[in-house]
C-alpha positions as CSV (number, residue, x, y, z in Angstrom):
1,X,20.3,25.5,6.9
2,X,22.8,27.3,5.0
3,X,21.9,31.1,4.0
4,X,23.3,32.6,1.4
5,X,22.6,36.0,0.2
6,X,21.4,36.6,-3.5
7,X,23.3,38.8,-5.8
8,X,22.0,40.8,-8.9
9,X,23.9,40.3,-12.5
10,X,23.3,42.6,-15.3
11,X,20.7,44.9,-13.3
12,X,18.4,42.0,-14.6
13,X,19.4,38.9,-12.7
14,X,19.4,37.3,-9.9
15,X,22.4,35.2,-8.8
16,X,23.2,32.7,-5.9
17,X,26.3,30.5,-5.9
18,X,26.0,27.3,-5.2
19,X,27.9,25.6,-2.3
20,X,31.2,24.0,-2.9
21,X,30.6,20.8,-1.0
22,X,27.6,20.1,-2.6
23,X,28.7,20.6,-6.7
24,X,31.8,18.8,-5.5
25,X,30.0,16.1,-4.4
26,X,28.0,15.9,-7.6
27,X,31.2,16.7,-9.4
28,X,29.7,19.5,-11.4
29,X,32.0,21.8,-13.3
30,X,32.9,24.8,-14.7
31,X,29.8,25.3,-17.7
32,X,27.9,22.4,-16.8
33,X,24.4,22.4,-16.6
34,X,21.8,21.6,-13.8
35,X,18.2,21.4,-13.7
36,X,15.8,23.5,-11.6
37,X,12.3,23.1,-10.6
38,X,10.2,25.1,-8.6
39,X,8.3,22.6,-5.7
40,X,4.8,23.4,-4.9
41,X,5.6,24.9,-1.9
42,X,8.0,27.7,-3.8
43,X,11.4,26.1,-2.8
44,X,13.7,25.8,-5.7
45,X,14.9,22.1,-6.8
46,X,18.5,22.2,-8.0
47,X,19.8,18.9,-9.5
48,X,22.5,17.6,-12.0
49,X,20.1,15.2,-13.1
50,X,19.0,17.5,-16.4
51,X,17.6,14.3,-17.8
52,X,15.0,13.5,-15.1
53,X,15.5,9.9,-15.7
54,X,15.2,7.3,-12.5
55,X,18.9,7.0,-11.7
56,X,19.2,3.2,-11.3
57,X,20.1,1.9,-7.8
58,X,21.4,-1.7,-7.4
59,X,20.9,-3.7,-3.9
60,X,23.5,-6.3,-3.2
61,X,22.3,-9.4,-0.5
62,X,24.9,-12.0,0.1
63,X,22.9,-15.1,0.6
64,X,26.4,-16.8,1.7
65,X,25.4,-16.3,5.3
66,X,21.0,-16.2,5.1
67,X,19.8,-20.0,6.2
68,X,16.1,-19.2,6.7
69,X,14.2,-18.4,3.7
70,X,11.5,-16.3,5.2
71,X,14.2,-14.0,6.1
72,X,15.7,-13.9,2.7
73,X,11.9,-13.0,1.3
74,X,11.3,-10.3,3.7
75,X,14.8,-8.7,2.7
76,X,13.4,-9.1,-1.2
77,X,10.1,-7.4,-0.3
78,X,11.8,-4.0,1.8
79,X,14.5,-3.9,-1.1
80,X,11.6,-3.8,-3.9
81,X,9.2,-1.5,-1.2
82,X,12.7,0.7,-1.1
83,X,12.9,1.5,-4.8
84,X,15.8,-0.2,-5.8
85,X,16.2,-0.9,-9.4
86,X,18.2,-4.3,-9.5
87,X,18.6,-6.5,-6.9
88,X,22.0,-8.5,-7.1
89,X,21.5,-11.8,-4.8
90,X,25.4,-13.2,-4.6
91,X,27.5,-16.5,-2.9
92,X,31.0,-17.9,-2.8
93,X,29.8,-21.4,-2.3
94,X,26.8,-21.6,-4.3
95,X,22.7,-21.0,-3.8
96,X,21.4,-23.3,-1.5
97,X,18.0,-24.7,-3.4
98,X,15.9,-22.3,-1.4
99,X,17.1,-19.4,-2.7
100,X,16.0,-20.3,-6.4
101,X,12.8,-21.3,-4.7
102,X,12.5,-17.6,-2.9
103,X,13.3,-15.8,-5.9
104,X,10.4,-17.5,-7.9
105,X,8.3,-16.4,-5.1
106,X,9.2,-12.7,-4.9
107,X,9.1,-12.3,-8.6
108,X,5.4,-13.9,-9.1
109,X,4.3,-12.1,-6.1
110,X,5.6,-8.8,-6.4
111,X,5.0,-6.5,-10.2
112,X,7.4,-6.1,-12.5
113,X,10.4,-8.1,-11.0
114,X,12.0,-10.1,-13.2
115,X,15.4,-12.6,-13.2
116,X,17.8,-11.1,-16.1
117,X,20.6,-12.9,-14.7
118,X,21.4,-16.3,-13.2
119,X,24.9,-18.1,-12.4
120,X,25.7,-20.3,-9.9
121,X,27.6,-16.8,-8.2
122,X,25.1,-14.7,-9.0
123,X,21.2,-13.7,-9.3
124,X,19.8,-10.8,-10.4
125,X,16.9,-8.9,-10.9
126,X,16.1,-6.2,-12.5
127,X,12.5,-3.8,-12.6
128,X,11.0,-3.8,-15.8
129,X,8.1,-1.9,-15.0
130,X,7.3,2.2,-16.1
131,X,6.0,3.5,-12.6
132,X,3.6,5.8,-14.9
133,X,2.2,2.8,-16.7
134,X,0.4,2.3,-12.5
135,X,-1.6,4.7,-11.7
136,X,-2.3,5.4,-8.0
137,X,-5.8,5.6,-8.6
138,X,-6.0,2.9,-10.6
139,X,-4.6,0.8,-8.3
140,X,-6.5,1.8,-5.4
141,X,-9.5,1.4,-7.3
142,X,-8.3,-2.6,-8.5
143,X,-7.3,-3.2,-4.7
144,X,-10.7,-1.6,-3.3
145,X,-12.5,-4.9,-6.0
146,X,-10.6,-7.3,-5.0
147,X,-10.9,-6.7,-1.2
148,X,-14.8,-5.9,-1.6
149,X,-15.4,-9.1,-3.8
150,X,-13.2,-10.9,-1.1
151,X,-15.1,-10.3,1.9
152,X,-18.3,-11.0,-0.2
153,X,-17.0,-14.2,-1.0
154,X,-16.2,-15.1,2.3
155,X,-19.5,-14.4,4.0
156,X,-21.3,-16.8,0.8
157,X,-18.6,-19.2,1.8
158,X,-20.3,-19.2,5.2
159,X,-23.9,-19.1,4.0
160,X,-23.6,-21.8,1.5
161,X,-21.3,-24.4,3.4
162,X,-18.8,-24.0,0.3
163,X,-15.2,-24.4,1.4
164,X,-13.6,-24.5,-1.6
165,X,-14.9,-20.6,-1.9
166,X,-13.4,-20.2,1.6
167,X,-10.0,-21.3,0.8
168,X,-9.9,-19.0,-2.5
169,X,-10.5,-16.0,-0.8
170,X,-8.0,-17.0,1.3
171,X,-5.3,-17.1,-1.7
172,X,-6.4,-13.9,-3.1
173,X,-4.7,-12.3,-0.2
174,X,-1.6,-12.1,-2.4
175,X,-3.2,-9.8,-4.8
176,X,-4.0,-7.6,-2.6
177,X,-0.9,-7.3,-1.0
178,X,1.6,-7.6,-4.0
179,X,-0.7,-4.0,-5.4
180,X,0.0,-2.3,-1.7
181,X,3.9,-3.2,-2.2
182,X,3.8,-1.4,-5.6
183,X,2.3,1.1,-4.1
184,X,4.5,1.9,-0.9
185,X,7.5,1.3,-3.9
186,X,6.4,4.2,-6.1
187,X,5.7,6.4,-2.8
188,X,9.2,5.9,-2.0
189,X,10.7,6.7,-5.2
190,X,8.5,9.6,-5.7
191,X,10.0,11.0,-2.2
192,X,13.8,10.4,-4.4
193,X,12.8,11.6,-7.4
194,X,10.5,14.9,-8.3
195,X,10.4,13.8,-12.0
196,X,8.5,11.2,-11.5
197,X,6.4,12.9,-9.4
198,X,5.6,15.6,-12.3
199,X,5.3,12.4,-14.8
200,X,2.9,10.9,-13.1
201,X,0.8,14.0,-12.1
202,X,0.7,13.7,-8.5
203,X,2.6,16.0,-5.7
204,X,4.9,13.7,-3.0
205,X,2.2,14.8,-0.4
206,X,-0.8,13.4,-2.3
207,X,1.1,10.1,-3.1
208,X,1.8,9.3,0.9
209,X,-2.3,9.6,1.0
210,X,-2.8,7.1,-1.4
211,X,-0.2,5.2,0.2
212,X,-2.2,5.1,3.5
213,X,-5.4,4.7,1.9
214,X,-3.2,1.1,0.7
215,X,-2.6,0.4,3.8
216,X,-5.4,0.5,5.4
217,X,-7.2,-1.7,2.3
218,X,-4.6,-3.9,2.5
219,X,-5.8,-4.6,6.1
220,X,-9.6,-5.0,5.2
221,X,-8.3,-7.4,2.8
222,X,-6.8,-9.2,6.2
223,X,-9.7,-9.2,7.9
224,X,-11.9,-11.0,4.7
225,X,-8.9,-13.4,5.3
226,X,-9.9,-13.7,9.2
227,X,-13.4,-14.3,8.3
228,X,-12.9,-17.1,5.9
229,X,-10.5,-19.0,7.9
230,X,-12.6,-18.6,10.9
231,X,-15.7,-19.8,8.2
232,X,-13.7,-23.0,7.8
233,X,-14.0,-25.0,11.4
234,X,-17.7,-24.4,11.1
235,X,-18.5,-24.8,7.3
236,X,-20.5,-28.0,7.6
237,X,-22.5,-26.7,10.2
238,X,-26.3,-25.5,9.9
239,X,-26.4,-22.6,11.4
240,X,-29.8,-21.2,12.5
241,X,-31.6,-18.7,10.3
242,X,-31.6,-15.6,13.1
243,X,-27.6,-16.0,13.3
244,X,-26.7,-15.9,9.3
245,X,-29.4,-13.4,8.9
246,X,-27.7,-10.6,11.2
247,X,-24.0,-11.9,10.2
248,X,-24.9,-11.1,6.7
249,X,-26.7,-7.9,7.6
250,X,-23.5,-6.8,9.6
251,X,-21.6,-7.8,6.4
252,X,-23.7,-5.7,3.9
253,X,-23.3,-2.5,6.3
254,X,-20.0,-3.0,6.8
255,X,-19.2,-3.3,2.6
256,X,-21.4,0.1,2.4
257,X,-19.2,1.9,4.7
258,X,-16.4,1.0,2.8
259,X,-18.0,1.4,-0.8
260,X,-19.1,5.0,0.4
261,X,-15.4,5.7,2.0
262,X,-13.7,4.8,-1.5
263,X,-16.5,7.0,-2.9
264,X,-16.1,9.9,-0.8
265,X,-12.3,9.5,-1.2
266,X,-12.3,9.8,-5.1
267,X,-15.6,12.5,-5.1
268,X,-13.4,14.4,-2.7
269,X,-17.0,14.4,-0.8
270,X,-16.2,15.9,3.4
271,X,-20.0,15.8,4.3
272,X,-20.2,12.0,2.9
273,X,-17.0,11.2,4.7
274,X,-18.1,12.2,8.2
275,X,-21.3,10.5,7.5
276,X,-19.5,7.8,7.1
277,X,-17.9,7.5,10.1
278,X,-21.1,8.2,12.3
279,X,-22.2,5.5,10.8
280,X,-20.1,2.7,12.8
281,X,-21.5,3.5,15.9
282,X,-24.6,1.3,14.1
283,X,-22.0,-1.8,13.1
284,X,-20.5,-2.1,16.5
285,X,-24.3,-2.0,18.1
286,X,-25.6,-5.3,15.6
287,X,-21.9,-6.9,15.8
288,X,-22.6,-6.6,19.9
289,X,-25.9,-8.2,18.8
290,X,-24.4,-11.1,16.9
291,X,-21.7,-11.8,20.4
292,X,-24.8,-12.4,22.0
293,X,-26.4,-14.6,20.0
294,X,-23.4,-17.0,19.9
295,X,-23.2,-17.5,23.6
296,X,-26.1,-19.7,22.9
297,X,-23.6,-22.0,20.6
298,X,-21.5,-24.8,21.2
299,X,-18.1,-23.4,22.3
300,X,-16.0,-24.6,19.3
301,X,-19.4,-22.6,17.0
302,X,-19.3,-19.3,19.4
303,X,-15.6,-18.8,19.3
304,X,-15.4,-18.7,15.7
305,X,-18.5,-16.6,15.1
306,X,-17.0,-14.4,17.4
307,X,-13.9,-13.8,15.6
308,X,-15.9,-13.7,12.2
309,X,-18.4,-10.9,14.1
310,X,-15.2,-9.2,15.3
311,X,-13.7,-9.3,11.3
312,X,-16.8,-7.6,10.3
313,X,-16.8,-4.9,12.6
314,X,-13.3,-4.1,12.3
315,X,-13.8,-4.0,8.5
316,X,-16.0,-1.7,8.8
317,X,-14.0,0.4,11.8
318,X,-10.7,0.4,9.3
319,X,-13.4,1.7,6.3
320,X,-14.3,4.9,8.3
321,X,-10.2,5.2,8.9
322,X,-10.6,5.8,5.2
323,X,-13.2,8.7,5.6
324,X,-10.9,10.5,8.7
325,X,-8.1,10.8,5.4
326,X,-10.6,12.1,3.4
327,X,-11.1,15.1,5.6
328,X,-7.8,15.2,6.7
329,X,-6.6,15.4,3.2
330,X,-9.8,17.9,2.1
331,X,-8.9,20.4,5.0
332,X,-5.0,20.4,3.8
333,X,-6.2,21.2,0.2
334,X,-8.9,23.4,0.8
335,X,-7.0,25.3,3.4
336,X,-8.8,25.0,5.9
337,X,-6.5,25.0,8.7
338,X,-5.1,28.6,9.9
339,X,-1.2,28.5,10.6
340,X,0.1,29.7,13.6
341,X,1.8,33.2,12.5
């Protein structure tokens, strides 16, 4: 850290020069004029940037040398997660037809991606979407439906024999994940740019939250995935009564923990949340019961229950994860915490 000692203009004023490097580097001059914000923490923000517009940033990927698609998608996915602005895909020799093919993928899977652009040297893409338009909470609260209504739907799958079902709550994976990528992308360019963090009404610190509160959706979401592929193998089958009666119960207690976890989350409830979590200790007891009961199956019918029992549980498990960054985000706000003097 660089100290510098501040100065008093005009018996009124108070004056600190800049460093030379630094205005330099951002090729201020003499009378031009910066911006300065005040960060919630008391530092002082200075930037040339007097416009507080998202400065656009432009990825270049040279597919000349990229052979395996999956590859190329997973560099489209960290360079939208990243925050660039336009992404520039280029060749000497031509796309190869899985590019074309990649880039329909990404821009159907991902929000607000779209191709501006296309030669036979160049694609690009550009973002047309207004971060503010997204809402954190709005997307959490979209994300929190969609996983809910997919581990419903994959249970009923189970219960009714209905594969079809099973298979769609497979697909509705994507939607899930495309909402968690839009919201690690506007964590990350909240962390760049403090304008947007004022625009959109939330502090850097409270967007990482939401961000891990994503995440760990994102993963329930998974786990509805788990259960409706392991629902598949054994779809035809009549199971007894006793065993789709406690998979089911298992299914509704895990869904409350994770109802009451969003709950707690947006009532900014500390009580409810550790509640919450005490309750698990009761899921892991009746998915220990259900592991029992399926020894008594056929091995191909135990193996899969057991994975679907294991789902539920670890549903539940990732729900009360929610609940520890309810208090952990509570105690930071409330100040709870005593720092070390």
């Amino acid at each position: 850290m660089e100290i510098r000692r501040v100065q008093m203009t005009g018996g009124a004023s108070f004056v600190v020069t800049l460093p030379k490097d630094w205005a330099e580097k951002q090729k201020i001059k003499k009378n031009d004029p910066v911006g300065m914000t005040v960060q919630p923490d008391g530092t002082l923000m200075i930037t040339k940037n007097t416009t507080e517009e998202i400065l656009q940033q432009v990825k270049e990927i040279d597919c000349s040398t990229i052979t395996d698609p999956a590859f190329l998608f997973r560099l489209l996915i960290g360079t939208y997660i990243m925050g660039f602005n336009v992404i520039h895909l280029t060749t000497k020799k031509g796309f190869p037809p899985f590019v074309r093919s990649v880039v329909r993928d990404f821009t159907q899977m991902t929000i607000g991606q779209e191709v501006v652009e296309e030669t036979e040297s160049v694609i690009a893409i550009k973002d047309l979407l207004n971060p503010v338009e997204m809402p954190f909470e709005n997307t959490i609260k979209r994300m929190f439906v969609i996983v809910k209504n997919m581990h419903k739907d994959a249970i009923t799958a189970l219960d009714t024999h209905n594969k079809t079902l099973a298979e769609d709550v497979i697909s509705r994976d994507i939607d899930a994940d495309r909402l968690n990528w839009l919201i690690a992308r506007q964590t990350n360019t909240i962390m760049l740019y403090a304008s947007l963090s004022r625009k959109m009404g939330i502090s850097p610190d409270m967007a990482m939250h939401y961000y891990i509160l994503s995440r760990i959706i994102e993963r329930i979401g998974d786990h509805a995935v788990r259960i409706a592929e392991h629902a598949i193998p054994i779809i035809e089958i009549n199971l007894d009564k006793q065993t789709i009666n406690i998979i089911k119960k298992a299914s509704i207690m895990s869904l409350e923990i994770f109802d009451r976890s969003i709950v707690s989350f947006f009532n900014s409830d500390m009580k409810d949340a550790n509640r919450n979590i005490e309750s698990i200790n009761a899921l892991e007891n009746i998915c220990g019961e259900i592991n029992n009961i399926v020894l008594k199956q056929d091995t191909m019918i135990a193996i899969s229950l057991n994975y679907i029992s294991e789902s539920i549980r670890r549903a539940g498990e990732y729900a009360g994860d929610i609940s520890e960054t309810v208090i952990n985000l509570l105690v930071e706000e409330n100040g709870l915490l005593k720092k070390k003097k």
